[in-house]
N, C-alpha and C positions, 0 to 999 in steps of 0.2 A: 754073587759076592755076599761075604758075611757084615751084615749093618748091625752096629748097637745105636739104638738111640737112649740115653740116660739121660731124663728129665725129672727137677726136683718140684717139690707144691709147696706152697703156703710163703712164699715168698711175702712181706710185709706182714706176715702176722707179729713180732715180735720183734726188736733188736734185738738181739740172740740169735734168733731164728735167720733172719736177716742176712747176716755177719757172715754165719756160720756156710748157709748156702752160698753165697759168693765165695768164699773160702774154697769150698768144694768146687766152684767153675776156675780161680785162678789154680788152683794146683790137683785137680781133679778130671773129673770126666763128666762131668756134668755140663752142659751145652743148652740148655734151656729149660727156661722156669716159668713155673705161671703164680701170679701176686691175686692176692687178696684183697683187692679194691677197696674192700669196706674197711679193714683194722686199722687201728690208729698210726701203727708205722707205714702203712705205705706210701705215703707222698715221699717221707725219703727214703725207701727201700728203692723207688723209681730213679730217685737224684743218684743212688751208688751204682742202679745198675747201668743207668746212661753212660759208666764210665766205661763199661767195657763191650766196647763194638760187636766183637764176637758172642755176646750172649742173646739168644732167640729170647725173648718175652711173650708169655702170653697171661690170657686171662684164668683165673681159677674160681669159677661161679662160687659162690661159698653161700648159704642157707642153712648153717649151723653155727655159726662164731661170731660176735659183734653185734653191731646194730645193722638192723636192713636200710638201706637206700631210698627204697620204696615209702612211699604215705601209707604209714602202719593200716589206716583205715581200707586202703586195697589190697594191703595182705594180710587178713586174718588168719588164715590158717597156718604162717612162716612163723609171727612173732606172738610174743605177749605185750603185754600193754603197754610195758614201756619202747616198747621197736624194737627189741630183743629178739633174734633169733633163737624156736627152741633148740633145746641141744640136742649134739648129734645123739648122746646116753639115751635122752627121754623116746626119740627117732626110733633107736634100735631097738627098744622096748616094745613100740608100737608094730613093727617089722614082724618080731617073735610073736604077736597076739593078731598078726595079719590086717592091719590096720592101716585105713589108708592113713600117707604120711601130710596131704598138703594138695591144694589143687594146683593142677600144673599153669593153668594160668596168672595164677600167683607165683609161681613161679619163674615163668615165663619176665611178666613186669620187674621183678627184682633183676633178672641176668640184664634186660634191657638199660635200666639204672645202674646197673656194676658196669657195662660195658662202652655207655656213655661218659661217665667217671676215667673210666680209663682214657680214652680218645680225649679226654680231655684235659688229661694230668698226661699222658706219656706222648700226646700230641702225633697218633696216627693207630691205626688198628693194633688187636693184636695182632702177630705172625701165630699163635694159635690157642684155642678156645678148650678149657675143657672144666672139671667139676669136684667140689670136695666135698671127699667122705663118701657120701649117697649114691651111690650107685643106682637109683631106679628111675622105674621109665618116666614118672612126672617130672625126678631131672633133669633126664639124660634127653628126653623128648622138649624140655623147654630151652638147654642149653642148643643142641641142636636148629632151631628154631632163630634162635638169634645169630648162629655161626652161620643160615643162608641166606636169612634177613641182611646181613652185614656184611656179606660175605669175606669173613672173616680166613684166610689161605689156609689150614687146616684144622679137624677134631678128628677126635683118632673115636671119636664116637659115631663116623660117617660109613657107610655101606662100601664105601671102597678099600676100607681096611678090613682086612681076614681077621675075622674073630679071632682065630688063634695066635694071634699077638699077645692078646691079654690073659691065656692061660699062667704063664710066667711073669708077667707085668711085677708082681710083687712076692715072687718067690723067696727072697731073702728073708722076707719077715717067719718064715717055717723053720728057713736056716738057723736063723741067731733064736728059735728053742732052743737048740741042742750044741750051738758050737759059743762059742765066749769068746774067740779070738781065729786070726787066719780067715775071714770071712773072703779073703778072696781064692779062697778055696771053694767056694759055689759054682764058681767057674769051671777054675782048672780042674775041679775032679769033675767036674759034670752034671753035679747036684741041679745047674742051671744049663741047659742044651742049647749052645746057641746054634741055631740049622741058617740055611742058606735065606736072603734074603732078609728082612725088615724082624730085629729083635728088640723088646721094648723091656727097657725098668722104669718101674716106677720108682723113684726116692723122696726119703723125708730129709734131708740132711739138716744141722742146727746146731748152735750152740745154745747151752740150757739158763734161761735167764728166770726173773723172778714171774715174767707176765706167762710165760709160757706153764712154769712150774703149776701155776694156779688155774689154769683154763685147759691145760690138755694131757691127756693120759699116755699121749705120745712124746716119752723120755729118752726113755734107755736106745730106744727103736732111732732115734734123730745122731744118739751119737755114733750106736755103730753103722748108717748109712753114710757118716761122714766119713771114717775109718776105711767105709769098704770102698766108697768112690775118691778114695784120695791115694787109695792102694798104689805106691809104686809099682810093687810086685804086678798088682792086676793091668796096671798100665804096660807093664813092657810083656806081659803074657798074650794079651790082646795085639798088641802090631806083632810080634810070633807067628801068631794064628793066621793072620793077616784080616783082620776084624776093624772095621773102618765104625769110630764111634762120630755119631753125626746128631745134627740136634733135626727142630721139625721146619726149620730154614732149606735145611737140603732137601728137604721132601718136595717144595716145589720149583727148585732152579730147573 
């Protein structure tokens, strides 16, 4: 059977950002989220999502936005002086000149601080574990690290997901180069393959507020994800198909 799982990120970074993604879970296809432990909105991005039972929560390590959790003094290498995480720009810079980005033990102690935060504002684990922006292994190997620690019920960064999940994970973002509207045409025409078994999107969904405006390069990209996951059309193309959109709750019933 054909699975979409469509999960959005950044949940608490913003009210905007916020709003915008719940928005996308009541009339959309979005099914679980992971928050931003550290940003100033999420204690109540928690309080809105408590309202809607059906929504998977999980955690979204973040190491590039806000202040760290962590005693700046044991993470030299995440922040600056004031407990500033550096940004992702200066990150991606260092990537292009092959430079390590951060030690993973530092790492490591900030996810442990995000995820203590959490269990302690949402009042039990997450349902799953995963990471922004950064894709690399001192991330993805520190995130890791605390989802076995904790045992946290899913990361789609674990050895029993098929790599080729994430070939497509964020194909959309290729799409809206070239298209301005009809985005759920990535679908129906195929641009986006869904094959048999476990299909994964990644989204940004959002609406665009003044804190956002000022701290992320991610605009235009937040609204047409809201557009594309709130698709009528794509919603009744998908039960057609016969395409079961599921969040990372059903991965372990």
């Amino acid at each position: 059977m054909k699975k979409l799982l469509v999960h959005g990120d950044d949940l608490g970074y913003s009210e905007g950002v916020t709003l915008g993604m719940l928005s996308a879970y009541e009339k959309g296809i979005v099914n679980s989220m992971a928050i931003m432990i550290n940003m100033p909105y999420a204690k109540e991005a928690i309080l809105l999502a408590k309202k809607h039972k059906g929504l998977c929560l999980g955690l979204h390590v973040n190491v590039t936005n806000g202040k760290a959790l962590a005693p700046i003094d044991q993470i030299p290498t995440l922040v600056d002086e004031n407990g500033v995480f550096i940004s992702s720009r200066f990150r991606r810079e260092q990537l292009i000149k092959g430079e390590v980005l951060f030690n993973e033990d530092e790492a490591y102690l900030e996810a442990k601080y995000q995820i203590e935060r959490y269990i302690d504002w949402v009042g039990q684990l997450p349902e799953y574990i995963d990471l922004h922006v950064l894709e690399v292994p001192e991330l993805i190997n520190a995130v890791l690290r605390v989802y076995q620690e904790y045992q946290v019920p899913v990361c789609i960064y674990d050895k029993c997901f098929d790599k080729s999940i994430h070939e497509q994970a964020m194909k959309q973002y290729e799409y809206y180069q070239q298209h301005n509207n009809h985005f759920e045409d990535m679908f129906i025409k195929g641009d986006y393959q869904i094959k048999d078994g476990l299909n994964l999107l990644v989204t940004h969904p959002g609406f665009i507020d003044y804190d956002l405006s000022v701290t992320s390069s991610m605009i235009d990209e937040r609204l047409k994800d809201y557009t594309l996951v709130t698709s009528t059309k794509l919603k009744e193309w998908l039960d057609q198909e016969g395409v079961e959109v599921i969040s990372f709750r059903d991965l372990v019933k």
